[in-house]
C-alpha positions as CSV (number, residue, x, y, z in Angstrom):
1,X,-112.2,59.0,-57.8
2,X,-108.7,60.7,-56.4
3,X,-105.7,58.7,-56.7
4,X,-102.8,60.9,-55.4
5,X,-102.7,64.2,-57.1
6,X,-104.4,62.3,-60.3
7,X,-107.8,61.6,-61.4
8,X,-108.7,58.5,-61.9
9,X,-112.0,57.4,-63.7
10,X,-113.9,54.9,-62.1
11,X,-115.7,52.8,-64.9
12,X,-112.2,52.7,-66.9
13,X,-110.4,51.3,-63.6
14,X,-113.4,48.7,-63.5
15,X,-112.8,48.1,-67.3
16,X,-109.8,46.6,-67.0
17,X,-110.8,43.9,-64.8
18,X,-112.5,41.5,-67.5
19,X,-113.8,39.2,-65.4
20,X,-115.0,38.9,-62.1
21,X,-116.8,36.4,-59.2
22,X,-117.8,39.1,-56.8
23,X,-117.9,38.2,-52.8
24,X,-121.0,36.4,-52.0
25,X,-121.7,34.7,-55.7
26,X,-121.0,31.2,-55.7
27,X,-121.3,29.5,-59.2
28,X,-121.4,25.5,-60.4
29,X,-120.6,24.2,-62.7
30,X,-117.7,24.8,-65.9
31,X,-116.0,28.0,-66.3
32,X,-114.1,29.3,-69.3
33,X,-112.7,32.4,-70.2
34,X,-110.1,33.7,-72.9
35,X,-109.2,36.6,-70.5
36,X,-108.3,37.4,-66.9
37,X,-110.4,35.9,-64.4
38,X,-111.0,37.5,-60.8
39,X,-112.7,35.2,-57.8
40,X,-113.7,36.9,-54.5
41,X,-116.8,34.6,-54.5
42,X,-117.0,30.8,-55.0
43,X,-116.6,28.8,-57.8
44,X,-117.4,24.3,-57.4
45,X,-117.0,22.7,-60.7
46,X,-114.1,23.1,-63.4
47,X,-112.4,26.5,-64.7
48,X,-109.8,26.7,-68.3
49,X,-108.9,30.0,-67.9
50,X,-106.5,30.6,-71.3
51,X,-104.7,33.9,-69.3
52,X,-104.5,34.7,-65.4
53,X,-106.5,33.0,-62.6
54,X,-106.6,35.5,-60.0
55,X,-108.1,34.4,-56.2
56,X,-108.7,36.7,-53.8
57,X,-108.4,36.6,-50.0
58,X,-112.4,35.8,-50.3
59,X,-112.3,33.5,-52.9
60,X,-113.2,29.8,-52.8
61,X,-112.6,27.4,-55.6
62,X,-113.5,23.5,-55.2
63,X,-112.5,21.1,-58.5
64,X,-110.3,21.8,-61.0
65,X,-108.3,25.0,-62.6
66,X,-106.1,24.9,-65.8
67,X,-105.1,28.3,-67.0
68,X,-101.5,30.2,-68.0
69,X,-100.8,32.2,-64.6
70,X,-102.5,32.3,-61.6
71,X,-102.1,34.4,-58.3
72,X,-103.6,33.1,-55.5
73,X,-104.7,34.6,-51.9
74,X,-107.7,32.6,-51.3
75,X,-108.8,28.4,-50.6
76,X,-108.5,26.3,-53.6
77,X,-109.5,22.6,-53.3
78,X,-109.0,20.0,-56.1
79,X,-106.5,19.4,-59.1
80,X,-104.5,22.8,-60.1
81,X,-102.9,23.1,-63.5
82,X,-100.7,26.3,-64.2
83,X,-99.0,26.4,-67.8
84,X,-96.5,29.7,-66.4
85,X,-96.2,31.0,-62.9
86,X,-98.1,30.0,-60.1
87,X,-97.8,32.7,-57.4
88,X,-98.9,32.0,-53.5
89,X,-99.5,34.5,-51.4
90,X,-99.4,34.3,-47.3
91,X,-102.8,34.0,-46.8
92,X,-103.6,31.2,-50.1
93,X,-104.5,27.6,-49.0
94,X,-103.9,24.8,-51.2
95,X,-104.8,21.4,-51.0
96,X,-104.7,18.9,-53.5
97,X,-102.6,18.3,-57.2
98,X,-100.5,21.4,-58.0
99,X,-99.4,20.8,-61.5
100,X,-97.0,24.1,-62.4
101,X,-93.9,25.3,-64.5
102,X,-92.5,28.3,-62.1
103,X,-93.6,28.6,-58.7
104,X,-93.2,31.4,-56.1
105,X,-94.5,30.9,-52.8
106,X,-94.4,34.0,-49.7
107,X,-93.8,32.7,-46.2
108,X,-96.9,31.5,-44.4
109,X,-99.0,30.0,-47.7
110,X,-100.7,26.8,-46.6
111,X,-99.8,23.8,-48.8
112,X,-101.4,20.3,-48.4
113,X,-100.7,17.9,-51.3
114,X,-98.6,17.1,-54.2
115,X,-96.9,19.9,-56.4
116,X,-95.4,18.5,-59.5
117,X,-93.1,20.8,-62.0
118,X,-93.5,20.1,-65.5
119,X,-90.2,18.2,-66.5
120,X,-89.3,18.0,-63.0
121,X,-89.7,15.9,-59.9
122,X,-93.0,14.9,-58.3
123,X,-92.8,16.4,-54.6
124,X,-95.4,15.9,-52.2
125,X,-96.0,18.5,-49.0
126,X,-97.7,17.9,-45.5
127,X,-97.6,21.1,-43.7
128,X,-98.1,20.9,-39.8
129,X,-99.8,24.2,-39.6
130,X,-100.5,24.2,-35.7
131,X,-96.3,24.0,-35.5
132,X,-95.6,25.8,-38.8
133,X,-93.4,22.7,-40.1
134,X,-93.5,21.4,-43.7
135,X,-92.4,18.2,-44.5
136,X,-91.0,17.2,-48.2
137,X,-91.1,14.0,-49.5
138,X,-89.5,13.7,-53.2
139,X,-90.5,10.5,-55.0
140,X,-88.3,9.3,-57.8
141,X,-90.6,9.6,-60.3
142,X,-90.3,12.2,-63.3
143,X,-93.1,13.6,-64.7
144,X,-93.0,14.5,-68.7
C-alpha cells in the first residue's frame, strides 16, 4: 500500500488496531477489553473497555459502555460511562445516561438524554432535531 511518497505496510497498519467489530457483525452479550476497541458493527449487551471506545459512523451499540476515552460517530443507546474525554462527532447519536469528565461535542451530534460531569452538575438535553433546537434543563443536584 502507497501512502504519499511512502510505503506503508498493510498487516502492520492493521496491527495497530487491537480490536475490532467489523460492519455487519453484531455481538450479545458482555464485552471487555484491556485495549482499544473499534465498532463498525453492532454490539447489545454491556462493554468495560479499560482504554478507548471507538464507534464508527456504522457502529451500533445498545446497553451499557464504561471505558477511559471514547470517540463516537455512530448510535449508542443505553447508560454511557467515560472516565476521560468523551468526544462526539457530527454524525454520533446519543440517547440515554452520559456519565463523563471532559466532553467535546462538534456541531450537529444528536443528543437525547441526561449528561452528568463527574463533580459537576446533572444537565439533561432534549434536542428538537426536525428544527435543530436543543433545550438545557440544569437540575440542582450535584453528582459526587
Amino acid at each position: 500500500m502507497k501512502f504519499g511518497t511512502k510505503e506503508v505496510n498493510r498487516q502492520t497498519f492493521q496491527d495497530t488496531i487491537a480490536n475490532r467489530i467489523s460492519k455487519g457483525a453484531i455481538i450479545e452479550g458482555e464485552l471487555k477489553s484491556e485495549t482499544d476497541i473499534r465498532i463498525d458493527g453492532k454490539i447489545k449487551g454491556i462493554l468495560h473497555c479499560a482504554a478507548k471506545v471507538v464507534i464508527g459512523p456504522t457502529g451500533e451499540m445498545e446497553g451499557e459502555i464504561n471505558c477511559k476515552d471514547a470517540s463516537l460517530e455512530g448510535r449508542v443507546t443505553g447508560k454511557l460511562e467515560v472516565n476521560g474525554v468523551l468526544f462526539l462527532k457530527k454524525t454520533a447519536r446519543i440517547e440515554g445516561e452520559i456519565y463523563y469528565k471532559r466532553l467535546i461535542v462538534e456541531e450537529g451530534a444528536n443528543i437525547t438524554g441526561t449528561l452528568i460531569m463527574s463533580g459537576g452538575t446533572t444537565k439533561s438535553l432534549i434536542q428538537d432535531s426536525i428544527k435543530g433546537k436543543t433545550k438545557l434543563i440544569e437540575n440542582s443536584q450535584q453528582t459526587a
